[in-house]
C-alpha positions in Angstrom: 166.9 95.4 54.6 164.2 93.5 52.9 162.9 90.6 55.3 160.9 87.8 54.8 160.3 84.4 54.9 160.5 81.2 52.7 156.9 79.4 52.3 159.4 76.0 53.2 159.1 77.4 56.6 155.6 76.9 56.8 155.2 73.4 55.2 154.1 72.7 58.7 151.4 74.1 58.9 150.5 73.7 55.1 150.5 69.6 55.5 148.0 70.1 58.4 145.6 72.1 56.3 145.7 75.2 58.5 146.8 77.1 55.1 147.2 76.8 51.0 150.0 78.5 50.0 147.9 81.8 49.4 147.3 81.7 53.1 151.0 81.4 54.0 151.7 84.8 51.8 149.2 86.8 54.0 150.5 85.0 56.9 153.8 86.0 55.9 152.3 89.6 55.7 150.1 89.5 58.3 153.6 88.7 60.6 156.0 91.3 59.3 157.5 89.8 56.5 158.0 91.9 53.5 158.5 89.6 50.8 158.0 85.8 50.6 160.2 82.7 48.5 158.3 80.2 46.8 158.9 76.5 47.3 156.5 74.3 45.1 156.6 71.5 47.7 153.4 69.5 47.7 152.3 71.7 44.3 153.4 72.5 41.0 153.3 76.0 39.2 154.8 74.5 35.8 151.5 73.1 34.7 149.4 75.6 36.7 149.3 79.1 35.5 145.8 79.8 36.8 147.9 78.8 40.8 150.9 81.2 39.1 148.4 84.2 38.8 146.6 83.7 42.4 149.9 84.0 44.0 150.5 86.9 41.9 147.6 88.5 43.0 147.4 87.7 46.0 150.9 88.9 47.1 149.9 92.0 45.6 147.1 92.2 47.6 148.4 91.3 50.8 151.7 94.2 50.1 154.5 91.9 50.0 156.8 90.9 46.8 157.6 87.6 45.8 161.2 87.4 46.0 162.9 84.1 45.0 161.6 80.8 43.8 163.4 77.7 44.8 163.1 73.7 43.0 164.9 70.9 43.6 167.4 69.5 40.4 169.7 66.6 40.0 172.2 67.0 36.5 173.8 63.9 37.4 172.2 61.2 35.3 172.7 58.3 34.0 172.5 59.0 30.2 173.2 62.1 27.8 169.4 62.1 27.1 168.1 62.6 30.7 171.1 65.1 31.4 169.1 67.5 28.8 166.0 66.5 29.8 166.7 67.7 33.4 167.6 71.0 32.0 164.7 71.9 29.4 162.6 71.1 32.8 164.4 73.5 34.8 163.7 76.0 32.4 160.5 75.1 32.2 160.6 76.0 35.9 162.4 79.7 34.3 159.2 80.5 32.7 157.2 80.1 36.4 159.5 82.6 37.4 158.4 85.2 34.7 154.4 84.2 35.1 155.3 85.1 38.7 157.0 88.5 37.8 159.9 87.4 40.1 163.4 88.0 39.7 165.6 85.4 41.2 165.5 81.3 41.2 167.2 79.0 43.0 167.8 75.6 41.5 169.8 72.6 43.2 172.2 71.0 40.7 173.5 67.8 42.0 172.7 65.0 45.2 175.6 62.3 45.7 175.4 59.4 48.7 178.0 61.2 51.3 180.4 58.6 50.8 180.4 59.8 47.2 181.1 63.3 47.8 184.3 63.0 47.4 186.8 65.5 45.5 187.9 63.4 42.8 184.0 62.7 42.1 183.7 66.7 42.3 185.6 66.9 39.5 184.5 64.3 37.5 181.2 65.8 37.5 182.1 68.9 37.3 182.4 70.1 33.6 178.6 68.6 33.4 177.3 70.9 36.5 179.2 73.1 34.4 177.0 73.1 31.6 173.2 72.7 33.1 174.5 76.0 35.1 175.2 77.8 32.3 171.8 76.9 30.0 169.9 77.4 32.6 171.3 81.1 33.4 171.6 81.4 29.7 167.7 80.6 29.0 166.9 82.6 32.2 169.2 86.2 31.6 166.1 86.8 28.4 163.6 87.7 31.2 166.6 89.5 33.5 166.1 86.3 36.1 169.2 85.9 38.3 169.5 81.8 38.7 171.7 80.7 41.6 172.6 77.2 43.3 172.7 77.1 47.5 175.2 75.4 49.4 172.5 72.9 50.1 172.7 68.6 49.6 176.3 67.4 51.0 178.0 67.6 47.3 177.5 70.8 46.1 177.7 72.5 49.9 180.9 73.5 50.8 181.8 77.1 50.5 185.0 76.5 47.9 182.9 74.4 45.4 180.4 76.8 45.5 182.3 79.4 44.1 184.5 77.5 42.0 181.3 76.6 40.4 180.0 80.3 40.0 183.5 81.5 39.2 183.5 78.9 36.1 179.7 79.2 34.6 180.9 82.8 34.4 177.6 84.6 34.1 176.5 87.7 35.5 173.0 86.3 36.1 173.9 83.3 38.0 175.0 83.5 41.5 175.0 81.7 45.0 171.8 81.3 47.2 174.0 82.3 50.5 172.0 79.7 53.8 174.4 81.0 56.4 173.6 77.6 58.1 174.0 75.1 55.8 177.7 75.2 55.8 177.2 73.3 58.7 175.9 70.3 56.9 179.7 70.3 55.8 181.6 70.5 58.6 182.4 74.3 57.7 182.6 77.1 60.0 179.6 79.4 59.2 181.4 83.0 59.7 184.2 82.5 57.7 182.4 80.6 54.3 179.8 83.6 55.0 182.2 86.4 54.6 184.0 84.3 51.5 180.2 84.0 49.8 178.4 87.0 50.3 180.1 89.1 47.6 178.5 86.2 44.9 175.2 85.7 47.4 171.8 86.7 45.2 170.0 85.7 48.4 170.8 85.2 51.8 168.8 82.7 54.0 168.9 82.9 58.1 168.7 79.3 59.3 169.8 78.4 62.9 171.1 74.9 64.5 171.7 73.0 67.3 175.4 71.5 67.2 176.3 68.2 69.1 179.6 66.6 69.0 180.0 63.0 67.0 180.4 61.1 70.6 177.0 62.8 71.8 174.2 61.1 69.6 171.4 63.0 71.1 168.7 60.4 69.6 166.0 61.2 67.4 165.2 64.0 65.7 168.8 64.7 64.6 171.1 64.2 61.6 174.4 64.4 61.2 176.9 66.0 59.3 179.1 64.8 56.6 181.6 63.7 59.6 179.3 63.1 61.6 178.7 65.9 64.0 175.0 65.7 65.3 172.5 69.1 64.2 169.1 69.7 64.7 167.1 72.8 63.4 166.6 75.9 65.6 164.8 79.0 65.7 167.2 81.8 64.5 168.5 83.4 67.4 168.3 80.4 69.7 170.9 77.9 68.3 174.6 77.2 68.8 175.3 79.5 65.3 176.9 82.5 66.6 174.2 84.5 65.1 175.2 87.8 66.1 178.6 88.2 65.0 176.5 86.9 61.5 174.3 89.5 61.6 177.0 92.0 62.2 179.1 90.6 59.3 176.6 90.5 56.9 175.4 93.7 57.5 179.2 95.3 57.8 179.3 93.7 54.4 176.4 96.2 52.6 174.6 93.2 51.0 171.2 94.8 50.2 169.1 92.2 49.0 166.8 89.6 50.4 167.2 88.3 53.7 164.9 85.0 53.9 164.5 83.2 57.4 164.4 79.7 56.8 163.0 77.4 59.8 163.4 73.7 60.5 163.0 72.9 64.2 161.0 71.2 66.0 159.2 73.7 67.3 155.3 75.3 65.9 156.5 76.6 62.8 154.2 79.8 63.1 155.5 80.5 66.3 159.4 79.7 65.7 159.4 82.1 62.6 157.7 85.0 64.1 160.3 84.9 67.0 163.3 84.2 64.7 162.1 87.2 62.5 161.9 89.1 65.9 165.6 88.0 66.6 166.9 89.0 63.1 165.3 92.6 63.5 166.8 93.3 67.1 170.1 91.8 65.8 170.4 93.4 63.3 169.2 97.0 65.2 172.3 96.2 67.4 174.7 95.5 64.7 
């Protein structure tokens, strides 16, 4: 088991200036983690390769591999021209990922209003998700990168599209981002999509939620599902997911990549990873 922790996690404690993102990887080190994702939120690698090489050297320095990089990405435009636009900067995104040495990206693909997310809308954009997938994996399989889309943004979330989408880009270098909580989002029930998606998972994030029924708005600092039912981010370990039976099944599975913890409560964020990464270990010790 390789464990460690996205640098989203610590965007907390980023925005209030107590580190840069070269103090999150020793942080990262400093707390047990063994390898760290990078999220360019609040900077940009693409046009910064001096940034690229500090983080390089600085997560060789602190003994800890970069393991994933993760962008945002919409293909659904509006014309042909910004539908291949969207791509070539992607890929542009691709070559960070070599500067960085790294072997595995994580782009989004698509972001539709939830009243849009629709099946019959799945489908119509469909063949065109198709296509940036495949270019994208295509540009990226020439430096041995293995691209991947998370079930992640209400559209492109549920565990069936998911896979239909991997099963049809048909690459061996592009996979799912597994966030065992996110099916959430969706209404889905997190064991069962878990055990359908690790076999195509490149990654596999630990995230954790409250859950709160539709009739019980719990007031602010909630949001709610695509029907409505009421979450709220949680130290791993300490929300309503049932995260020792997902422990268990991922482990019964003999995934052997990354494990990521993810966090997005309310909490410190400093303190609410190190005790998630504490409740991942001793979970998965007991598994």
């Amino acid at each position: 088991m390789k464990l460690g922790v996205s640098s989203y996690s610590l965007l907390g404690a980023m925005r209030k200036n107590e580190m840069d993102i070269l103090g999150a990887i020793q942080w990262v080190a400093d707390n047990g983690g063994a390898h760290i994702e990078i999220v360019p939120i609040d900077f940009s690698l693409v046009d910064n390769p001096e940034l690229t090489d500090q983080i390089v050297a600085k997560a060789k320095e602190a003994g800890i591999e970069i393991s994933n990089y993760a962008i945002g990405a919409n293909f659904i435009t509006e014309t042909r021209e910004q539908f291949e636009a969207e791509i070539e900067r992607v890929k542009r995104h691709v070559d960070v990922v070599h500067r960085l040495g790294a072997k595995k990206m994580r782009h989004d693909i698509a972001s539709r209003p939830i009243p849009d997310t629709t099946p019959a809308q799945f489908d119509r954009d469909f063949p065109s998700l198709v296509e940036a997938c495949r270019a994208v994996a295509d540009y990226a399989s020439q430096f041995g990168i293995t691209t991947s889309i998370e079930n992640h943004g209400y559209f492109v979330q549920n565990s069936e599209r998911v896979l239909r989408l991997v099963h049809v880009v048909d690459r061996a270098n592009f996979r799912t981002t597994l966030d065992v909580g996110n099916f959430l989002c969706v209404d889905e029930n997190p064991i069962a999509a878990v055990k359908k998606s690790l076999p195509h998972a490149s990654m596999v994030h630990f995230k954790d939620f409250y859950i709160r029924p539709s009739y019980r708005n719990p007031g602010d600092g909630w949001f709610p599902s695509a029907h409505g039912t009421y979450l709220r981010g949680a130290i791993v370990g300490q929300g309503d997911i049932d995260m020792p039976e997902m422990v268990r099944v991922i482990k019964a599975s003999g995934y052997d990549g990354y494990l990521s913890l993810e966090f997005e409560g309310k909490e410190e964020c400093k303190w609410g990873i190190v005790t998630g990464l504490n409740n991942i270990k001793r979970l998965w010790a007991e598994a």
